[in-house]
C-alpha positions as CSV (number, residue, x, y, z in Angstrom):
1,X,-32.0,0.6,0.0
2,X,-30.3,-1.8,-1.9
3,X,-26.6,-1.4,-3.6
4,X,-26.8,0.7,-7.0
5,X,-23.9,0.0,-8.3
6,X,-23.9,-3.2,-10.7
7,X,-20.1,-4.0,-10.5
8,X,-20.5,-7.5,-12.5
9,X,-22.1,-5.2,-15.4
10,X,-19.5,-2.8,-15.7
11,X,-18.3,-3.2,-20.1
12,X,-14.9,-3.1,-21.1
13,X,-14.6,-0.5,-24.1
14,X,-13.2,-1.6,-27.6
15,X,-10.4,1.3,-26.9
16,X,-9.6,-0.5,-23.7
17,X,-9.6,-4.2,-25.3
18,X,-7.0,-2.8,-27.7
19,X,-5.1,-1.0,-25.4
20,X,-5.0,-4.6,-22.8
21,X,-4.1,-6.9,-26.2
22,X,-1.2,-3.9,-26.4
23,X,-0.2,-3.1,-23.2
24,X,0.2,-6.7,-21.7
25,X,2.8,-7.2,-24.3
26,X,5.3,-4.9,-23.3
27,X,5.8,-5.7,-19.2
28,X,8.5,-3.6,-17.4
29,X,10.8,-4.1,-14.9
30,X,10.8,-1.2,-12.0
31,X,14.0,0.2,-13.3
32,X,12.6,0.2,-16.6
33,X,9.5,2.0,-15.4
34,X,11.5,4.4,-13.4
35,X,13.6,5.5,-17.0
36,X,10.8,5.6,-18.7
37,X,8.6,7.9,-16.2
38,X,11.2,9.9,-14.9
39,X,10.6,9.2,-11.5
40,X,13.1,8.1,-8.4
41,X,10.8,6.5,-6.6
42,X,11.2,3.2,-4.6
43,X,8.0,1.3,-6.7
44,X,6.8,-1.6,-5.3
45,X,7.9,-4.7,-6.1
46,X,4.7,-6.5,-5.7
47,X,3.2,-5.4,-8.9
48,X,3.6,-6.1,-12.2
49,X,4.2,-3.0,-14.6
50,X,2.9,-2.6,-18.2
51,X,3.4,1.0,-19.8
52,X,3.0,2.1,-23.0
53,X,4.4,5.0,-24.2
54,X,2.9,6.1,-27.0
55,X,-1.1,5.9,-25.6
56,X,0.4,7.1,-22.4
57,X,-1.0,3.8,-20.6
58,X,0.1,2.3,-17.4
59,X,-1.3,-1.0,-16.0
60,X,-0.7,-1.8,-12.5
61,X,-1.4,-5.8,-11.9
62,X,-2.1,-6.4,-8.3
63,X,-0.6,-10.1,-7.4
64,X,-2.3,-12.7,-4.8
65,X,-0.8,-11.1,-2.0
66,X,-1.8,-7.7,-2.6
67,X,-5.4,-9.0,-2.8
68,X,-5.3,-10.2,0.8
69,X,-2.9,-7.3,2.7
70,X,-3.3,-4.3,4.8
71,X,-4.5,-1.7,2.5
72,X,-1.9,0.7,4.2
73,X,1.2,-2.1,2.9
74,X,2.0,-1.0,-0.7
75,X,1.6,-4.0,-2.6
76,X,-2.5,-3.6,-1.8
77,X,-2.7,0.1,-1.9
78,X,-3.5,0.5,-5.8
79,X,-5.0,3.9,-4.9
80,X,-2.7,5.6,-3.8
81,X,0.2,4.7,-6.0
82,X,-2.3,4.9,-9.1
83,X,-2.7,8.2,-7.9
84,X,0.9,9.4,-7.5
85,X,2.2,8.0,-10.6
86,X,-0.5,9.9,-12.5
87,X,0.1,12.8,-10.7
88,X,4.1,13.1,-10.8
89,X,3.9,11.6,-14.3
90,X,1.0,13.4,-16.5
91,X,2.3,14.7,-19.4
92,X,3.5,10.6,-19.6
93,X,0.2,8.6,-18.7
94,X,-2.9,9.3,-19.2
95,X,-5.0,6.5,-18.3
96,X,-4.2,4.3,-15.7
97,X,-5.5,0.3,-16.4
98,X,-6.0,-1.8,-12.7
99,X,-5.9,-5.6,-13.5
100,X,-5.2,-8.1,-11.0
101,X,-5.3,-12.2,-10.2
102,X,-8.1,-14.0,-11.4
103,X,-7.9,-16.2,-8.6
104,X,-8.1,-15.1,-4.5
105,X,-5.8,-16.5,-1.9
106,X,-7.9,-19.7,-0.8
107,X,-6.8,-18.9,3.2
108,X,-9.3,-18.6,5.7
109,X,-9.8,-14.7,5.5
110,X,-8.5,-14.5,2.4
111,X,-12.2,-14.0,0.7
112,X,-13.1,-11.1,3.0
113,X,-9.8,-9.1,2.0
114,X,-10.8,-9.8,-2.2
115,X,-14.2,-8.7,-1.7
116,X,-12.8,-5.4,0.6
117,X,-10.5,-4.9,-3.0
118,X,-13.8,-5.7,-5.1
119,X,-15.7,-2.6,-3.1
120,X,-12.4,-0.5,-3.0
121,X,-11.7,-0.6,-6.8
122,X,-15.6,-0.1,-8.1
123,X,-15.4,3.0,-6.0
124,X,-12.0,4.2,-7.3
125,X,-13.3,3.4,-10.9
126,X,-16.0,5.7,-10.3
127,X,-14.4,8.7,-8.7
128,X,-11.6,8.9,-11.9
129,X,-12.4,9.1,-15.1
130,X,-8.8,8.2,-16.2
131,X,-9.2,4.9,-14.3
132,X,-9.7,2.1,-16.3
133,X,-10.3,-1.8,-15.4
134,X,-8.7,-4.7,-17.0
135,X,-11.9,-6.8,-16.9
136,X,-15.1,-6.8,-15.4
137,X,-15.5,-6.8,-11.1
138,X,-17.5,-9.7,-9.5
139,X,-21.3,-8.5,-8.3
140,X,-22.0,-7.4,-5.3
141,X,-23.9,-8.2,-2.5
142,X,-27.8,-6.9,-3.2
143,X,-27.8,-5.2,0.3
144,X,-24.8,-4.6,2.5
145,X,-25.2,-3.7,6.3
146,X,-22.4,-2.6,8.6
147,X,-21.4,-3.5,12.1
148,X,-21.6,-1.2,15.2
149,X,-19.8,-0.7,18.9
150,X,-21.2,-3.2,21.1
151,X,-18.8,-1.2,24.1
152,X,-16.6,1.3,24.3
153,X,-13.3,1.8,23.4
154,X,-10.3,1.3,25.3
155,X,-9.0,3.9,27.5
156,X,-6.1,6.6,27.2
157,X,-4.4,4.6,30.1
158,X,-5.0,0.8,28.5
159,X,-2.8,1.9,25.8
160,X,1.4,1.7,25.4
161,X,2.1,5.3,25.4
162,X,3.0,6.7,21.8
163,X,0.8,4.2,20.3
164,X,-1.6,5.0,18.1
165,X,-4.4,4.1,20.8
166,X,-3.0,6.2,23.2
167,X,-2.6,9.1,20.6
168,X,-6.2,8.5,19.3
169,X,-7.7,9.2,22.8
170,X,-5.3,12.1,23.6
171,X,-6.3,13.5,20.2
172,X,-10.0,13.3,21.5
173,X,-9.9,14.5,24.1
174,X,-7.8,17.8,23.3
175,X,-9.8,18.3,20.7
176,X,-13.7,17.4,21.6
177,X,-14.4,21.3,22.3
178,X,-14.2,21.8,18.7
179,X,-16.7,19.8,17.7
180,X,-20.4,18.8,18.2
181,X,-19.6,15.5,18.9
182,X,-15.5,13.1,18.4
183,X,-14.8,9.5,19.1
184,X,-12.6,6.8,17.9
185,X,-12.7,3.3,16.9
186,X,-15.8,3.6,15.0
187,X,-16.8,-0.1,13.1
188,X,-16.7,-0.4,9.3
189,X,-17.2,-4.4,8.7
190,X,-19.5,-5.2,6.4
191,X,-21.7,-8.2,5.6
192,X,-24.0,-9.5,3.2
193,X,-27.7,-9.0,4.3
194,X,-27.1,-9.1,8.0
195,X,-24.3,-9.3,10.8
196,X,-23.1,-12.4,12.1
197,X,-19.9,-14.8,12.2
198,X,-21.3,-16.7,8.4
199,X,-21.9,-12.9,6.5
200,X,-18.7,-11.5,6.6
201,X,-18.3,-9.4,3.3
202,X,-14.9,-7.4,4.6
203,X,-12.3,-8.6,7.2
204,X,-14.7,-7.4,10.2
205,X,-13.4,-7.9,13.6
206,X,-11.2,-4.9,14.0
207,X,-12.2,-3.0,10.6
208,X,-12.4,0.5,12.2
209,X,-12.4,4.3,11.5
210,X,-9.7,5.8,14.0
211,X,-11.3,9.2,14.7
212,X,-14.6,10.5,13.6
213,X,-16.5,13.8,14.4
214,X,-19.3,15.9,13.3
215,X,-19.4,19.4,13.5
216,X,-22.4,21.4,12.1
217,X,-23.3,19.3,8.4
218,X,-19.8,19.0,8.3
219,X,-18.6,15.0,9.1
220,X,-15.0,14.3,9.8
221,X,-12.8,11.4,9.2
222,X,-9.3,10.7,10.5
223,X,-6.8,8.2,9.4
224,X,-3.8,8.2,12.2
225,X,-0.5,7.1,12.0
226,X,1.9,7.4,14.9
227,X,5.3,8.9,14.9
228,X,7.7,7.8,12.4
229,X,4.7,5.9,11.1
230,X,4.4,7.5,7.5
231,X,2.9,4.6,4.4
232,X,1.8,5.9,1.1
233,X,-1.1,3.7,1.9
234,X,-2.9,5.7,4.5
235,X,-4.8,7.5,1.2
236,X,-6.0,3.9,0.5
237,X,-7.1,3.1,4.4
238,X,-9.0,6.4,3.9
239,X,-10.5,6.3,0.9
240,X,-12.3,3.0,1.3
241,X,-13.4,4.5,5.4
242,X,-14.6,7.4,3.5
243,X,-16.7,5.5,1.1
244,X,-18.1,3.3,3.8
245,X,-19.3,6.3,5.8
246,X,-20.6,7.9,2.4
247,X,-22.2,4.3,1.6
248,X,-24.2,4.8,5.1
249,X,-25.1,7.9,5.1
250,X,-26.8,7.8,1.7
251,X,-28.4,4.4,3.0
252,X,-26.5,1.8,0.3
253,X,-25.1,0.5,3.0
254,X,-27.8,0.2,6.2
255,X,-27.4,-1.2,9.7
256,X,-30.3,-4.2,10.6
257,X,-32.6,-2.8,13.6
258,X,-32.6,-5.1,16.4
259,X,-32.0,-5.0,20.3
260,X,-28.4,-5.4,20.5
261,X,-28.6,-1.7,17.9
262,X,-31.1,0.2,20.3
263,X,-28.9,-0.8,23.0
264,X,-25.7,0.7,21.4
265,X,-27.8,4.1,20.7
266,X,-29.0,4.3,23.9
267,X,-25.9,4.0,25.6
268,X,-24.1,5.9,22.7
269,X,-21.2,3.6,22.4
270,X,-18.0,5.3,21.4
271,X,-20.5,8.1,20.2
272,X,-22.5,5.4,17.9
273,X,-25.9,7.0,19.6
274,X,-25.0,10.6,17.9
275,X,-23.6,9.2,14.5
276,X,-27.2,7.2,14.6
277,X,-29.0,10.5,14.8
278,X,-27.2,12.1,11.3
279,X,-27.4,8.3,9.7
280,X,-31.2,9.0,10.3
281,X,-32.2,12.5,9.4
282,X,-29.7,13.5,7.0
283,X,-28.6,16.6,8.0
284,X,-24.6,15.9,6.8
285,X,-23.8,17.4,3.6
286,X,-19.8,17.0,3.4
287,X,-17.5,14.8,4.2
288,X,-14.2,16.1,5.7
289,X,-11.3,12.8,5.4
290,X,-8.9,13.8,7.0
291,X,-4.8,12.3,6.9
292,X,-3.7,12.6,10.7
293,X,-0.1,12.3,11.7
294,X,3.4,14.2,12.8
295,X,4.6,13.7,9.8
296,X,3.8,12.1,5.9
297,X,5.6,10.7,3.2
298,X,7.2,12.6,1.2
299,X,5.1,12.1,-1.9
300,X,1.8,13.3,0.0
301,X,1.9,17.2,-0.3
302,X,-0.7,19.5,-0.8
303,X,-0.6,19.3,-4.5
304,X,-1.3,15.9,-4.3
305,X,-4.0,16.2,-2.4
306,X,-5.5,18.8,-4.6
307,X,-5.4,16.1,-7.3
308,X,-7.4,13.6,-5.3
309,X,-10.1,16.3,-4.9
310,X,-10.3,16.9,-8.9
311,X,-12.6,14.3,-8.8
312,X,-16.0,14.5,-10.1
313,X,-17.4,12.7,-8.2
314,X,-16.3,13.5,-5.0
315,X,-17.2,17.1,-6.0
316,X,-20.8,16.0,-6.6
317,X,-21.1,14.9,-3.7
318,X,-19.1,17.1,-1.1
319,X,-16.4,14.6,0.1
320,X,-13.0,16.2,0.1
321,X,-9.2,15.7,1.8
322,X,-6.8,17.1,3.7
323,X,-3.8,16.6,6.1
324,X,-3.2,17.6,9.8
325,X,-0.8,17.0,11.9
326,X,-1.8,15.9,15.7
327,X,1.5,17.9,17.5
């Protein structure tokens, strides 16, 4: 099935034309932001910050090295600070604008992490209908296909105890009664047309789900952090897992049968064989994501996360998210 979502075709609004020729003038400092919003939070400093008060606009301008970071490092995760500021500050913004470099980082991997951002912020734009881009994404591949455990995972005992390995597999075990099937380490690189070292679409060598389950119709994500481990970013890390698994499921995204896949779902590779089986027949209806840790920051509660499920789309279409913590 190929990709249905045109990004290069997505129109920028007269309204939001007029609100960019406005907005762009009238750049803020963070402790200007922070007067202006109310809010004593420690922003960022890798953005650039455009508000304007009286169409309750912010613009959040991602700079070259938020293109190419981890998505859990705040100057990349644009979701989840878009997210909070709208939250904490509603009665001040009411449409939140994404703009960012017109240019990637030229560095080796530095392509793969801009096209991650490219797939990351066409899904974001969809699932809000108070987000707003500065200008038009790049298209996407015609067909994307994922990558898939060619072995298992390391062990409980190959892992530095406390690490997020070792917690992963401890977490599995414990908890593998309560579900049909649970694994960890589960791939999410994707690539244009088919999988090898020249198609790389997304960073792809250790691009992985941490935890994953399926209980009933019911599939699970987790995003772990270990102890004292507590980024803002982990809604961004699972946000784009959760859309990849989505992406599969519904078939946007596809995996290319050949013998190196029959062999990983015959010999069910860190539980590849059993996701296989609902990838096929469709018998998941909901996805359960999942933020997994001993603790969060502090501006992830509840509320928040009852926010991120006022989504349309996400309602359509049964994903939802939660927090858990492993102890």
């Amino acid at each position: 099935m190929e990709w249905k979502v045109a990004c290069g075709a997505i129109n920028m609004s007269l309204r939001l034309l007029i609100i960019n020729k406005e907005v762009m003038k009238k750049e803020m400092n963070i402790d200007e932001l922070k007067s202006e919003l109310g809010m004593d939070v420690k922003f960022p400093q890798n953005y650039k910050y455009f508000y304007d008060k009286s169409q309750k606009v912010l613009t959040l301008k991602l700079q070259e090295c938020g293109l190419m970071a981890n998505m859990q490092e705040d100057e990349s995760a644009f979701e989840s600070w878009a997210l909070v500021l709208k939250y904490y500050s509603k009665d001040k913004i009411e449409t939140v604008i994404i703009d960012w470099e017109d240019i990637p980082a030229k560095e080796k991997d530095g392509t793969y992490h801009y096209n991650r951002f490219v797939y990351r912020l066409a899904k974001f734009s969809q699932s809000y209908d108070w987000v707003e881009l500065a200008k038009p994404l790049p298209q996407m591949p015609t067909t994307l296909v994922c990558n898939f455990p060619n072995g298992e995972a390391a062990k409980q005992n190959e892992h530095t105890r406390g690490s997020e390995g070792f917690i992963e597999c401890m977490y599995v075990e414990r908890e593998k009664g309560n579900y049909d099937c649970i694994n960890h380490q589960f791939p999410v690189g994707l690539f244009d047309y088919k999988v090898s070292s020249k198609t790389y679409f997304t960073p792809g060598q250790k691009s992985a789900i941490d935890i994953w389950a399926i209980k009933d119709k019911t599939f699970y994500i987790f995003e772990l952090k270990k102890f004292g481990n507590k980024p803002l970013g982990i809604i961004s890390e699972l946000m784009f897992y959760t859309n990849v698994v989505f992406d599969l499921l519904s078939h946007r995204i596809q995996y290319k049968t050949d013998n190196k896949l029959k062999n990983s779902i015959e010999k069910n590779y860190r539980g590849f064989g059993d996701f296989y089986k609902v990838y096929v027949n469709g018998s998941v209806v909901e996805i359960n994501a999942v933020l997994l840790a001993d603790s969060f920051h502090p501006l992830i509660t509840n509320n928040l996360l009852a926010f991120i499920n006022n989504s349309a789309r996400f309602k359509f279409v049964n994903i939802s998210f939660s927090m858990q913590k492993y102890i």
